[in-house]
C-alpha positions in Angstrom: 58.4 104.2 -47.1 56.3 107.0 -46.0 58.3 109.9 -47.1 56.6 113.1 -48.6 55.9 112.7 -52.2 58.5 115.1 -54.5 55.6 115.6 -56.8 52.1 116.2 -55.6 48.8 118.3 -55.5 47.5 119.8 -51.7 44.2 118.2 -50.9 42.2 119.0 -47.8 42.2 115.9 -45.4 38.5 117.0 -44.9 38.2 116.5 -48.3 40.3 112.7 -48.3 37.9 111.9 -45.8 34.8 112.8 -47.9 36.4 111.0 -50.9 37.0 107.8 -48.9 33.6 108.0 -47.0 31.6 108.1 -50.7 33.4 105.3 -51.9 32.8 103.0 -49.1 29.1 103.8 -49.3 29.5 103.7 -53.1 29.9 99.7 -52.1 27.4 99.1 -49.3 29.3 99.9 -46.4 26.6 101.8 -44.2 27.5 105.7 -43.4 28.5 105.5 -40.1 31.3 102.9 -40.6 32.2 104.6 -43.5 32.6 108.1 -41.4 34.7 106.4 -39.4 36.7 104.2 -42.4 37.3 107.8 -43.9 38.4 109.6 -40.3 41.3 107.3 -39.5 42.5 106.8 -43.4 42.4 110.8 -43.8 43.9 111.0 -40.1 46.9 108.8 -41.4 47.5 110.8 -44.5 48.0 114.0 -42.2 50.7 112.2 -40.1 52.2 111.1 -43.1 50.9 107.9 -43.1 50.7 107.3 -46.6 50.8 103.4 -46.5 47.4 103.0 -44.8 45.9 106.3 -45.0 43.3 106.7 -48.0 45.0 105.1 -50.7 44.2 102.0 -49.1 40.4 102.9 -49.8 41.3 101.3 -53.3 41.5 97.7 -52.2 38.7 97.9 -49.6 36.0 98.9 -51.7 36.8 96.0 -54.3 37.2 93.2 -51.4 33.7 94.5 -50.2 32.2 94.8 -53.5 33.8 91.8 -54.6 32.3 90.0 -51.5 36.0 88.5 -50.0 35.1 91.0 -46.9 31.7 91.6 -45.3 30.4 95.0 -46.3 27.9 95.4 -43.1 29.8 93.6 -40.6 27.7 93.1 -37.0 30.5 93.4 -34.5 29.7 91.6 -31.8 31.6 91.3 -28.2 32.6 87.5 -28.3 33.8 87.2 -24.7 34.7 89.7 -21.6 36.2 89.9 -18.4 36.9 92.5 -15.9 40.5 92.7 -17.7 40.0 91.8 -21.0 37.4 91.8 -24.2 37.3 89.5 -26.8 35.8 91.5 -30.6 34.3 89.3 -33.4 34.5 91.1 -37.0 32.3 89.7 -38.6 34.1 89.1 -41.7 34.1 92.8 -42.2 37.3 95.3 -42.5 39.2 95.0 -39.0 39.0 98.7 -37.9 35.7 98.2 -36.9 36.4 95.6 -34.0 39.8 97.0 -33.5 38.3 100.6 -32.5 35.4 99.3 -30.4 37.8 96.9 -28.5 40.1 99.8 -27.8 37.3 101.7 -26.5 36.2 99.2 -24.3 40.0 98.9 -23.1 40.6 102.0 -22.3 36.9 102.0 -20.3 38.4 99.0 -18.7 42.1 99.8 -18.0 40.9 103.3 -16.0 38.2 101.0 -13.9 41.2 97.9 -13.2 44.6 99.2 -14.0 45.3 96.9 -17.3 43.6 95.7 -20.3 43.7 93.1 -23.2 41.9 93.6 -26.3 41.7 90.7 -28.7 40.2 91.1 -32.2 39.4 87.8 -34.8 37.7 87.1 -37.5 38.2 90.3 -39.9 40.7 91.8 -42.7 42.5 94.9 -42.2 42.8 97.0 -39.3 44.9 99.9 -40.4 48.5 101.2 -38.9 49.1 100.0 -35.3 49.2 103.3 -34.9 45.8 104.2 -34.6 45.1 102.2 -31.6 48.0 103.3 -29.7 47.4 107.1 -29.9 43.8 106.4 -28.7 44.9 105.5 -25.2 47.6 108.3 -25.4 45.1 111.1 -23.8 43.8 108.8 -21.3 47.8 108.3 -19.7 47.7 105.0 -20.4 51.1 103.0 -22.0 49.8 101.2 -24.5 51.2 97.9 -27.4 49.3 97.0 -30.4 50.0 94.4 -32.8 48.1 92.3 -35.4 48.6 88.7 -37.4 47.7 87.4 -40.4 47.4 84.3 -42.5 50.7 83.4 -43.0 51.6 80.5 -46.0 54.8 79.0 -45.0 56.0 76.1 -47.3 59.8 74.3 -47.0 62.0 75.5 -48.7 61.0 79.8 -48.3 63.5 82.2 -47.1 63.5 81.8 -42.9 62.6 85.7 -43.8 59.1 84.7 -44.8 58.7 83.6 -41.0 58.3 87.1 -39.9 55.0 87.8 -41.8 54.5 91.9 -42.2 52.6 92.8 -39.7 53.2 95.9 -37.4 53.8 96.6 -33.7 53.0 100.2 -32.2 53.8 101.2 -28.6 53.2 104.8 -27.1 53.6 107.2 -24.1 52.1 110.6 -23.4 54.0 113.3 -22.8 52.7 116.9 -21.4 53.9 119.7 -23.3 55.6 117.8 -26.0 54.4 115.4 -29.0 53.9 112.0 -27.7 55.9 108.8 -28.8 54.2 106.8 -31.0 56.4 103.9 -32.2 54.8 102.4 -35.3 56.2 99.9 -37.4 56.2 96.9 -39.6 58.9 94.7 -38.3 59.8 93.5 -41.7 59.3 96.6 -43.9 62.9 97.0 -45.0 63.4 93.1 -45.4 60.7 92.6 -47.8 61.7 90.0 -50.7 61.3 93.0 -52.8 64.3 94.7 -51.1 67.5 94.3 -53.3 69.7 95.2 -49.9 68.1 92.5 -48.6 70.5 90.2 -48.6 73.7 92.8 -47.9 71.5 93.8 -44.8 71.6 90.3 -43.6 75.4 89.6 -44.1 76.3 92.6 -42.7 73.7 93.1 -39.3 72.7 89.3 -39.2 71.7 90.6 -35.7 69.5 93.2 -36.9 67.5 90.7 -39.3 66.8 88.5 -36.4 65.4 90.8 -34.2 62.8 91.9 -36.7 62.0 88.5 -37.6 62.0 87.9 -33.7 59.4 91.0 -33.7 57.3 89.4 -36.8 57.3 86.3 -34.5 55.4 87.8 -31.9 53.1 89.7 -34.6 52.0 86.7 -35.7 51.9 84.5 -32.3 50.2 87.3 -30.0 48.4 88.8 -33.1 47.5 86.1 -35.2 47.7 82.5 -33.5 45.8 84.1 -30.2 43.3 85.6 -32.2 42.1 81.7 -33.7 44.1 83.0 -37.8 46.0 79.0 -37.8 49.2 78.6 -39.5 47.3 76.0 -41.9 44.9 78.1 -43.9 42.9 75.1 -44.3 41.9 74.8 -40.5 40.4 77.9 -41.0 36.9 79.2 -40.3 35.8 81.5 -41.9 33.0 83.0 -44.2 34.6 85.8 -46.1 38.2 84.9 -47.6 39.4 88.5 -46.9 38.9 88.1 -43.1 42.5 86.7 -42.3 43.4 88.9 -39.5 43.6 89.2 -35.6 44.8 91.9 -33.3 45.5 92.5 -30.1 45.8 96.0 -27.2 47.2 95.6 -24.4 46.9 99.2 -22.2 47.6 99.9 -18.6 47.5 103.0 -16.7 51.2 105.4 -15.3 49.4 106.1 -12.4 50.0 101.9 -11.1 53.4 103.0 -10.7 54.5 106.7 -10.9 52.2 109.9 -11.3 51.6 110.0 -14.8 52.5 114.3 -14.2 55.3 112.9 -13.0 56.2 110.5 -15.7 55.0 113.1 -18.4 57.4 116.0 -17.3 60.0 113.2 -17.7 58.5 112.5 -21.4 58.7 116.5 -22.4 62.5 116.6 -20.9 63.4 113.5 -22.9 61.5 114.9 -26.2 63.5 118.7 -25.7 66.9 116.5 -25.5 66.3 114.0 -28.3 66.1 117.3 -30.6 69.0 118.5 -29.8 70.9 115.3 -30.9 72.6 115.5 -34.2 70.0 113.7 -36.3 70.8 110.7 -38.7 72.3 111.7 -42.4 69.9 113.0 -44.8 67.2 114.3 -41.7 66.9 117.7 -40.9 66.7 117.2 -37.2 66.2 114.4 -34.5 62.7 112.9 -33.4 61.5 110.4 -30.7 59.3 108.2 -32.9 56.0 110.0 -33.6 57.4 113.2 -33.3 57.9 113.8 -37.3 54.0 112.7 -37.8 52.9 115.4 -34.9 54.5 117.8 -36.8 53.5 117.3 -40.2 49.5 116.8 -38.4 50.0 120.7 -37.5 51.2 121.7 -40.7 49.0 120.0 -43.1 45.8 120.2 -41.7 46.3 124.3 -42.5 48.5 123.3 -45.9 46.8 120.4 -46.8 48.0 116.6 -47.6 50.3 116.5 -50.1 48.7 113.8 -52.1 51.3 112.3 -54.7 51.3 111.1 -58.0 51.1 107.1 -57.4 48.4 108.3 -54.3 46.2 110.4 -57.1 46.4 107.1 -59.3 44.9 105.0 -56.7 41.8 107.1 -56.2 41.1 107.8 -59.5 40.9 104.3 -60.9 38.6 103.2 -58.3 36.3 106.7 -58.8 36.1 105.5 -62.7 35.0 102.7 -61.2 32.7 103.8 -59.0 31.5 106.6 -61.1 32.2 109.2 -58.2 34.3 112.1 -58.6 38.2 112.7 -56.6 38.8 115.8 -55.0 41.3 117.4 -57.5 39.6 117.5 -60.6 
């Protein structure tokens, strides 16, 4: 899903994030969200991200100038304990409440041990991804996930149960890249999938599991976070904001020096890539460990920025009457 494109220009991520950052003020998003928007798209795009890194800049702007998603959102902190911090988005793009929440749970998880971030009441937040690495530096052990309105009518594929939403987990290691395991559990099962089928005659096992995973995407994700199962119980201003998510940190240290625990990480890291690697890969990876490495290289290279990508960004700069970074 995220592989390199074959055919592609090199664009500076600095310069993605400029890109993204104009357009989102092109709309009415004020600067300092829209620093941040264009920070953790561009920041995907170096990992490889390609799904949600700055391409996705394309929808946003049109569901905020189109007015399904609150362009100034006023993030508020709904609820807090000790433990735990409830986020209200406002109606505006979910990264917003979704970074501030994991802020405040990391604060919370060094001061207590554990922490639960909820989010509610917003649209996208992005790749699990970018929660999970936040607490990374922190040695905290960290699972994110996120729901979403989900239509379910008789009749549907038991597939559609799943939703397509994403779970990330991560570790830090000391020397080596960290895991960072971050996924949609339905990605390969998607109606669009002509294997589909095949996959679930021949690894009916496999199929359940990731609809067992989409179960608790939506549950701890979605249902927790207020998003109902019948769209018409639900309350909200802006049509975009159909999305919860949910952090849940807690620190090595309750159990095991994290030095400890992070010599252990590096040793398992050096192992894993000496394994003989899957067909078609050039060598084997704990998850997270291909995105580390293409961070290092193109941040001096530059993203490779395909044709599809280039596409994307130039339709909405017509639109916008800004210029992309290419031309």
């Amino acid at each position: 899903m995220n592989a390199p494109p074959k055919d592609f220009v090199r664009v500076s991520h600095q310069d993605l994030s400029a890109f993204v950052s104009k357009a989102a003020q092109a709309v009415g998003l004020p600067k300092e969200r829209s620093e941040l928007l264009a920070e953790l798209l561009a920041g995907n795009d170096l990992r490889g991200v390609f799904s949600h890194g700055s391409q996705q800049i394309a929808d946003y702007a049109r569901l905020m100038r189109d007015g399904r998603l609150n362009k100034d959102p006023q993030v508020q902190i709904a609820h807090e304990t000790p433990t735990s911090v409830l986020m209200d988005g406002d109606g505006g793009l979910g990264y917003f409440p979704a970074h501030q929440g994991t802020l405040k749970a990391v604060e919370k998880a060094k001061q207590q041990g554990v922490a639960v971030m909820l989010t509610r009441n917003h649209g996208h937040f992005g790749a699990a991804g970018l929660y999970s690495r936040m607490t990374l530096k922190h040695d905290l052990l960290t699972f994110v996930t996120s729901g979403h309105q989900l239509p379910l009518a008789p009749g549907q594929p038991v597939f559609e149960a799943a939703g397509g939403s994403p779970m990330s987990f991560s570790a830090p290691a000391g020397e080596e890249d960290a895991l960072v395991l971050d996924f949609g559990a339905m990605h390969d099962l998607y109606a669009g999938n002509p294997n589909r089928d095949d996959i679930a005659r021949k690894a009916p096992g496999l199929v359940l599991r990731c609809i067992g995973m989409g179960a608790i995407c939506q549950t701890w994700g979605g249902f927790l976070a207020g998003v109902p199962l019948d769209e018409a119980r639900a309350q909200k201003k802006f049509s975009g904001a159909n999305q919860g998510s949910l952090v849940v940190t807690f620190r090595i240290d309750l159990f095991l020096p994290p030095d400890q625990f992070k010599k252990e990480m590096d040793e398992y890291v050096r192992r894993v890539g000496t394994l003989k690697p899957l067909e078609g890969f050039d060598r084997a990876y704990l998850p997270g460990g291909i995105e580390a490495a293409r961070e290092r290289a193109w941040r001096q290279e530059g993203v490779p920025v395909g044709s599809w990508h280039q596409q994307r960004l130039e339709k909405l700069a017509e639109e916008l009457g800004i210029g992309v970074p290419w031309k």
